[in-house]
N, C-alpha and C positions, 0 to 999 in steps of 0.2 A: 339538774346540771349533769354534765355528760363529762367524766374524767378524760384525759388522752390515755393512749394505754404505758406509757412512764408510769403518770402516777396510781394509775388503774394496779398495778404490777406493784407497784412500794405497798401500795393499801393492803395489798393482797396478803404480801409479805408480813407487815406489821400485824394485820390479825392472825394470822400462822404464831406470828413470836406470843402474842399477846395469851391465845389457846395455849402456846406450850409450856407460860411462865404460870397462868390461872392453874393449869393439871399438874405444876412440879407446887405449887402453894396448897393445893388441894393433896399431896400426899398419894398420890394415885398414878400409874402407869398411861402411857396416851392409848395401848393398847385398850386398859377394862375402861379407860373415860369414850372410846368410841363406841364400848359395848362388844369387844372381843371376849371369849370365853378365857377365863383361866388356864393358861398354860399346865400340860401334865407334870405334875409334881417328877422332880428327880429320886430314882431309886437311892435307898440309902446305901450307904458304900459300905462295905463289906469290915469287920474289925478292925483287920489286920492294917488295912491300909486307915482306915480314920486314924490308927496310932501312930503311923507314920511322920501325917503331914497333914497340915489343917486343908481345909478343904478353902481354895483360893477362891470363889466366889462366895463364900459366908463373910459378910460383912465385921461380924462378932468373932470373927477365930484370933484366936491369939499369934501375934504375930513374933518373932524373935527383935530384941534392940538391933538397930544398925550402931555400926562400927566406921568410923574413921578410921584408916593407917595412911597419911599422907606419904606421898612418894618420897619426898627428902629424908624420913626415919629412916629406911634402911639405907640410905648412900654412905660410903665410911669418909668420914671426916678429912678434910686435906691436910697436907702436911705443914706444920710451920715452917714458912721461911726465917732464916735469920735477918733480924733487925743489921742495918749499915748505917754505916755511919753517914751522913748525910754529905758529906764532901767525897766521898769512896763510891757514893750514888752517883752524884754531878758526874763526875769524873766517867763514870760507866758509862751514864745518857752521852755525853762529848765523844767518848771513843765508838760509838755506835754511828756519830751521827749529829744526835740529835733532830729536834724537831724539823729540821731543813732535809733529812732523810727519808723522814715521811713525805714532806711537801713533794722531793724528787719523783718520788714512786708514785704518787695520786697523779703529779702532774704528767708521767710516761704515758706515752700512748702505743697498745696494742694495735699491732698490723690490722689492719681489716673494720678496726674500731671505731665509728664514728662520734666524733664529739657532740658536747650537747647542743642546739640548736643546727646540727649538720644534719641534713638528710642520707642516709645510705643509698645509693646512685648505683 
């Protein structure tokens, strides 16, 4: 039976996947499972610097805790407004306005502004 090359191309791929999942369960490099030589060992690094700083491709080095400081910690806290009295409130929204002052403003239209369902022309 003769694949088309679609499925010719998925099979090809699935045994690729299938190789590289077998060589990561088998504990092993794809490089030494093809029969590549052992890479040269890395020189060891010098005192000064091993006391530094761990050396970031050692799997085993000891790493420092991570740290949280979320952003909000340092913002300095608002100020309290004073409590009103709820009629001294009424009264403030009324002298503003009120809600029919907002309504005014959303319903204004900027020169140039096309409304919703208007095409710009």
């Amino acid at each position: 039976m003769s694949l088309n090359p679609t499925a010719r191309a998925r099979a090809s791929t699935l045994r690729g996947l299938l190789l590289a999942l077998a060589i990561a369960a088998a504990g092993t490099s794809p490089a030494r499972a093809a029969g590549a030589t052992e890479p040269p060992a890395r020189p060891a690094a010098p005192p000064a610097a091993a006391s530094a700083a761990p050396d970031p491709l050692d799997p085993r080095a000891a790493v420092p805790p991570l740290r949280h400081s979320g952003s909000l910690a340092r913002r300095a806290p608002a100020a309290e407004l004073p409590a009103l009295d709820w009629r001294e409130a009424n009264e403030r929204v009324r002298a503003v306005g009120g809600w029919r002052a907002y309504l005014r403003e959303a319903q204004r239209r900027e020169p140039g502004a096309a409304q919703a369902g208007e095409e710009a022309r």
